[in-house]
N, C-alpha and C positions, 0 to 999 in steps of 0.2 A: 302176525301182529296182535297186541293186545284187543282184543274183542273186537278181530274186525270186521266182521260185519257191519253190528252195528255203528263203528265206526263213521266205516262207508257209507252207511245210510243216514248217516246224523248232515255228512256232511253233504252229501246229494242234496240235502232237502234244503240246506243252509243257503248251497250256491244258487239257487232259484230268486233269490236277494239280489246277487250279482248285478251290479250295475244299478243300483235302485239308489237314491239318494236317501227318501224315505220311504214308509212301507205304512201301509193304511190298515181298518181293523181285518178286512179279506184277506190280504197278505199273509197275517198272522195270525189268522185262523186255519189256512193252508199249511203252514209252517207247521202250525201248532199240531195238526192233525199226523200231519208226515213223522215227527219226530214221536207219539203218539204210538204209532205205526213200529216206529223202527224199534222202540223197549219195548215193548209187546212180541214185536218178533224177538228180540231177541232173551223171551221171556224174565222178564225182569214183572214181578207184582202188578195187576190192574191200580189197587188200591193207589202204589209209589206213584206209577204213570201218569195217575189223573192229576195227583198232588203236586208234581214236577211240573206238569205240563199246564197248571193253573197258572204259578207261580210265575214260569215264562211267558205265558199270556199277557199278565196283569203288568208285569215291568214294561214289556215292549212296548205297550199301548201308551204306559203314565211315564216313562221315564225318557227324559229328552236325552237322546245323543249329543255324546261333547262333539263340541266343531270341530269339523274337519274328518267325520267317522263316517264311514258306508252305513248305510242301513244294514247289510252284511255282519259287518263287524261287530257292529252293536250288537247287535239280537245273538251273534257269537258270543260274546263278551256273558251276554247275561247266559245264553244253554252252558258255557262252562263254568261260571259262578253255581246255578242251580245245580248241575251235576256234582260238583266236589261238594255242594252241602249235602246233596242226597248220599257220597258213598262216606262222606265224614271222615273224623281222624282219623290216621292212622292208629293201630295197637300201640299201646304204651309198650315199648319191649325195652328196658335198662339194659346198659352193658355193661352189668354187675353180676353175683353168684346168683344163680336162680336153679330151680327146678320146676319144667315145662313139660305138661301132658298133650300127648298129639292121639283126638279123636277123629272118628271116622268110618263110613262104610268100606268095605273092604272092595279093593282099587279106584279107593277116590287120591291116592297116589302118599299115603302115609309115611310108608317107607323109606320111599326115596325123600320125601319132604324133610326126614329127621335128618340124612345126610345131610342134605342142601342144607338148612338150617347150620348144622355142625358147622359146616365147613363155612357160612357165612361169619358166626362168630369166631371162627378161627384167626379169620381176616382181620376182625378188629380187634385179633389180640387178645384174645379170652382163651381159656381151653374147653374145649366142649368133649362130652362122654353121651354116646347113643346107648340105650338101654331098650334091648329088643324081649316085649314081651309077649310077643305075639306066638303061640303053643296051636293054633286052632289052621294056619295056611301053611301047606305046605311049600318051604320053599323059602319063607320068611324072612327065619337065618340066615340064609346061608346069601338071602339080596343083602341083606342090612349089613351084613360081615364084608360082602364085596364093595357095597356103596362106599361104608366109612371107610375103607382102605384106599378106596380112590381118594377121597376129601380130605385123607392124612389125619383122622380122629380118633379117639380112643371108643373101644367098642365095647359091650359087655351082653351075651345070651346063651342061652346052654340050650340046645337040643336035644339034651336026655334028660328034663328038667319038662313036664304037663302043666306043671302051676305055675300061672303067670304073676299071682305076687308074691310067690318067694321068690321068684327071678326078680322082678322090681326092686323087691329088698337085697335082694344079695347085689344086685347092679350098683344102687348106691353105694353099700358100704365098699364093692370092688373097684369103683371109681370114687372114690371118696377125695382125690385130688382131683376131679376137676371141676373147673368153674362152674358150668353150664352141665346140666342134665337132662336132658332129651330122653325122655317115657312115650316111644313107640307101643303103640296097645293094638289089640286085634280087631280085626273089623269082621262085616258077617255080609251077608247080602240082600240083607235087611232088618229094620231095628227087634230083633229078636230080643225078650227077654234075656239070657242068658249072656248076650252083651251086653249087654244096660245093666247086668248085677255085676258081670267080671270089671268094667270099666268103672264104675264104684268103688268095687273093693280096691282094685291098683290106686285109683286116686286116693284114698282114705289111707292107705299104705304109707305112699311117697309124697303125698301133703303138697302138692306143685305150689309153684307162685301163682300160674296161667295156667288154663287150658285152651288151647286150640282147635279149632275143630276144622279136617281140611276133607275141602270139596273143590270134586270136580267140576273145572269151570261147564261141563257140558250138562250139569245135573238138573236145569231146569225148573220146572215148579216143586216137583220133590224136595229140593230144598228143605222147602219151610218148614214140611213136619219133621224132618229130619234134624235140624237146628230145633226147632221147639223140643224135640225129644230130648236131645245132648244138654241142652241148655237146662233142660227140670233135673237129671240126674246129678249134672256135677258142675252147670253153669261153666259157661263160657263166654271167653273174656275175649276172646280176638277168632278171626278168619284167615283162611289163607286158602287160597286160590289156585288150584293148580291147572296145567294141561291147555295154558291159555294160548300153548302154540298151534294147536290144530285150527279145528272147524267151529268148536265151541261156541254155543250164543253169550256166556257167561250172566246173563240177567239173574238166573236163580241164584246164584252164588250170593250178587249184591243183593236181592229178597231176603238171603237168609242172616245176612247181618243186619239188616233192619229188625228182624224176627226177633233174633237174641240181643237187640240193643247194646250190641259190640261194636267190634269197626274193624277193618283188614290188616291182618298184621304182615304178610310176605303174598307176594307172585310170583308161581311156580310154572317156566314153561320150559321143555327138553328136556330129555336124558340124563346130560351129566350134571353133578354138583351143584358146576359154578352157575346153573341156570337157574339163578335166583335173584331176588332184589328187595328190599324192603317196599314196605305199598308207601308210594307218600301221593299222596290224592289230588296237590296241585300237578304233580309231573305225569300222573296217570291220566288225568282227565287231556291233558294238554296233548299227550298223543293220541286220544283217542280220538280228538279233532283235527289232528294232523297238523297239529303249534309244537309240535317236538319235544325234547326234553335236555335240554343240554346240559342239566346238571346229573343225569344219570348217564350221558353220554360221557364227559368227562369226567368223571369214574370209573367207567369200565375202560376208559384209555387209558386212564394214570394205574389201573390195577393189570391189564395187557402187557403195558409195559413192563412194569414190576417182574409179573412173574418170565417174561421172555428175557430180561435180564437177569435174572436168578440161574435161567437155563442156560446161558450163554453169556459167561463172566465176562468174555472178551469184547462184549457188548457195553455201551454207554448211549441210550437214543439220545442226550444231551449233545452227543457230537454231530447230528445229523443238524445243529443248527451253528453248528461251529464252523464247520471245513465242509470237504469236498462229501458229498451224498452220492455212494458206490450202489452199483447192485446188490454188495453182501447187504447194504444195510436195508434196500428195500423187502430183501429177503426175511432180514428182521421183523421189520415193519408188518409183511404179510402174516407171519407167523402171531405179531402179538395181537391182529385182527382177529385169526381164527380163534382165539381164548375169550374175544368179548362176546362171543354169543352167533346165534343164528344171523344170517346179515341182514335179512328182512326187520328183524327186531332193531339192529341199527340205524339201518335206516330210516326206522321208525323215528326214531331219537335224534335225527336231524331236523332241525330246523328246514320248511320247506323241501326235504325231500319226503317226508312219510306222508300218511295224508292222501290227498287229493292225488298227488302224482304217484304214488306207490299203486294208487285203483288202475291209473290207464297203464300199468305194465302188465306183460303178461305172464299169467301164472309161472310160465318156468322162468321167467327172467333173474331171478336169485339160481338158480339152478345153473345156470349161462354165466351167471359172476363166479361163481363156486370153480367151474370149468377152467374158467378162463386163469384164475388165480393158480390153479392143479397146471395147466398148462407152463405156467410162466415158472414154476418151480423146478419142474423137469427139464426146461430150458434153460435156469442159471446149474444145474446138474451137470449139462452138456459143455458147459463154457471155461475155462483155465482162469487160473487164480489173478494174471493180468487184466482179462476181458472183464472179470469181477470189479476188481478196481474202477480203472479205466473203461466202462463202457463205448467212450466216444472214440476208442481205439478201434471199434469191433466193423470191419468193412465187408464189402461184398463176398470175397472170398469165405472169411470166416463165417460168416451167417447162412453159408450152402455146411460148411462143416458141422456149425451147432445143430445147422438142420436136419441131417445124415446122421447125427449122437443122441439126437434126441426123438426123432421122429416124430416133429414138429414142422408142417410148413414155412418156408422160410418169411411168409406175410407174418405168421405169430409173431416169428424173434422181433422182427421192425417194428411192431406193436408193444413187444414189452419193451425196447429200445424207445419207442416216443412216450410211452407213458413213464420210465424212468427220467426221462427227459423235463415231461409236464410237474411231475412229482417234486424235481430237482429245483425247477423255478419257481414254485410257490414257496419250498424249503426257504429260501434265500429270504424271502417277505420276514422271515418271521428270525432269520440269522441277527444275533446283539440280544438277544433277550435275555433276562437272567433268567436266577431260577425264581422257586417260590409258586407264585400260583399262571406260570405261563401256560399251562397246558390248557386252563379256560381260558386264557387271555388269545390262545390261539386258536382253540374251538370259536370264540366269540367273532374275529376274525373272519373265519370261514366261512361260519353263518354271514356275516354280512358283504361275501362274495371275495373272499382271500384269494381268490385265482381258479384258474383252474386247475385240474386234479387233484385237487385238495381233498379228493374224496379215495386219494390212494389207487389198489390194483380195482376197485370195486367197477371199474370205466363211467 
């Protein structure tokens, strides 16, 4: 989950509210201290922390709760007001022709950042071209060549080519059709001279609209001279954040946008591509407190979908709220889950489940969903194109065969049998709706307790 630690610790110190109607100045000087506490651990600026933490002070004390609000709630209310002012706008980023410089220490995740990128404005219909000019890591090419192929982007770097701006230049004019231009530059392993002149020359070359400057969310107080550096050479206009799926404290990250008097333009956590998202700072803070985010949640459902119908013509998920809901289509379903991201990240993005209850699971319990979901696929493998259909056909007898095909317990198959079941009746709640914007209309739903299993093979 995004920063979570500190998350978890924002929110530990919040619940000690719990139950309080009101909260007196002890209360919230405890408060004050814990959350205090938790940006600090999670290195984030002394200077930020104080100013944050003043700021929370002085409202909780002077500002009367509207009626009918926990003491909880409120002082919630205002840590996630002061938080989104602290990380600020989002990067301006237009989705128009531009050319973008991607700076950076070498593996604060560059490389793969310009795919992601690429392939984000793919999405919304641009053409994007990654320009790899990085001469100094071995190895560089030949990621940047694999990444863009996976993101479906046009690519441009020569490997028997030392000079990184005539690669630059020759990149443009050899992608001269495309919209978007991604200037991958080399990183060191520390701000050496010699990057700080090559990163120069390439920008002064390819003339960007933006630079960006990407770090690793575990980079910590380094940061700041690290942004101070980038920011005197060739200024910089936006952040991006990457690696925020680990262990990461990510506090440095937000220091060093304060530093460069920028703001974050993308969060980058996973491997492939699609593990990207633009930063928008009300939806970021809100899962960091465990309020969800259900307009990045339905997004990466309505884009799931998209692409699992693209792979599977014979597929329409509009039918699943038409007629009768088979196992082929939960099999769909699963499949467009796995394309929205890590499931932990998801369920970040629910409403009431990330948060508070995402802490008292335990560490492998996404691991155990993962399984279980691996499980249930191998067992509609095992099943005949009837039993697909017709699940409510599948008896005793059959469920020892699928068992013996698949080498699955026969407690599994009655498990994916009732949860296709659970699945099947919540579908119905939501049968009659048009089209247009129902896919929030039925996130909105869920969130406010649409049934159960509403949350799919996830259990």
């Amino acid at each position: 989950m995004v920063l979570d630690n500190l998350g978890s610790s924002l929110r530990g110190s919040l619940d000690k509210l719990s139950g309080k109607s009101r909260v007196g100045e002890d209360d919230i000087e405890e408060i004050v201290k814990e959350i205090q506490r938790s940006l600090l651990q999670a290195d984030v600026d002394v200077s930020l922390v104080m100013e944050l933490s003043d700021s929370i002070k002085t409202r909780a004390l002077e500002e009367e709760p509207p009626g009918g609000t926990t003491a909880r709630d409120h002082v919630l209310s205002i840590v996630y007001e002061e938080l989104v002012d602290l990380v600020g706008e989002s990067t301006d980023i237009p989705l128009e022709n531009q050319t973008i410089l991607l700076a950076g220490l070498q593996g604060s995740g560059k490389t793969t950042t310009s795919a992601k990128m690429a392939w984000w404005f793919s999405k919304k219909g641009l053409r994007p071209a990654v320009i790899q000019t990085d001469t100094f890591r071995p190895g560089a090419y030949d990621q940047a060549k694999e990444m863009c192929s996976r993101a479906e982007v046009d690519f441009y770097g020569n490997p028997d080519n030392d000079d990184p701006v005539e690669i630059a230049r020759k990149g443009l004019e050899e992608t001269a059709d495309a919209d978007i231009h991604i200037v991958d530059t080399a990183g060191r392993h520390a701000l050496e001279d010699d990057l700080i002149a090559e990163i120069e020359e390439i920008e002064s070359a390819v003339n960007p609209d933006r630079n960006l400057l990407v770090l690793d969310a575990a980079i910590g107080q380094g940061a700041k001279d690290q942004a101070k550096q980038f920011d005197k050479s060739i200024g910089i206009n936006g952040v991006v954040i990457t690696k925020l799926d680990g262990t990461a404290k990510g506090g440095g990250a937000l220091t060093a946008v304060n530093e460069t008097d920028s703001s974050i333009a993308f969060l980058g956590s996973g491997e492939t591509v699609q593990d990207v998202e633009r930063f928008e700072p009300n939806s970021f803070i809100s899962r960091l407190l465990g309020m969800g985010d259900l307009g990045q949640l339905t997004e990466r459902v309505q884009r799931a979908m998209e692409e699992t119908q693209e792979e599977e013509e014979d597929w329409d998920p509009e039918d699943m709220l038409k007629g009768q809901f088979t196992l082929k289509d939960m099999r769909h379903q699963m499949n467009a889950m796995n394309k929205m991201g890590p499931l932990d990240q998801v369920m970040d993005m629910i409403p009431g489940m990330g948060g508070g209850l995402m802490d008292e699971l335990p560490d492998d319990a996404m691991d155990v969903t993962k399984d279980r979901m691996r499980a249930f696929e191998v067992i509609m493998d095992s099943m005949t194109e009837n039993e697909l259909e017709n699940p409510r056909s599948v008896g005793a007898s059959q469920i020892r065969r699928i068992s013996r095909g698949s080498g699955k317990d026969e407690e599994r198959i009655r498990e994916l049998l009732q949860q296709h079941k659970m699945m099947s009746q919540t579908l119905k709640q939501f049968q009659g709706m048009g089209q247009g914007g129902d896919m929030e209309r039925m996130m909105k739903k869920m969130q406010g307790g649409g049934g159960g299993g509403g949350l799919g093979p996830f259990g």
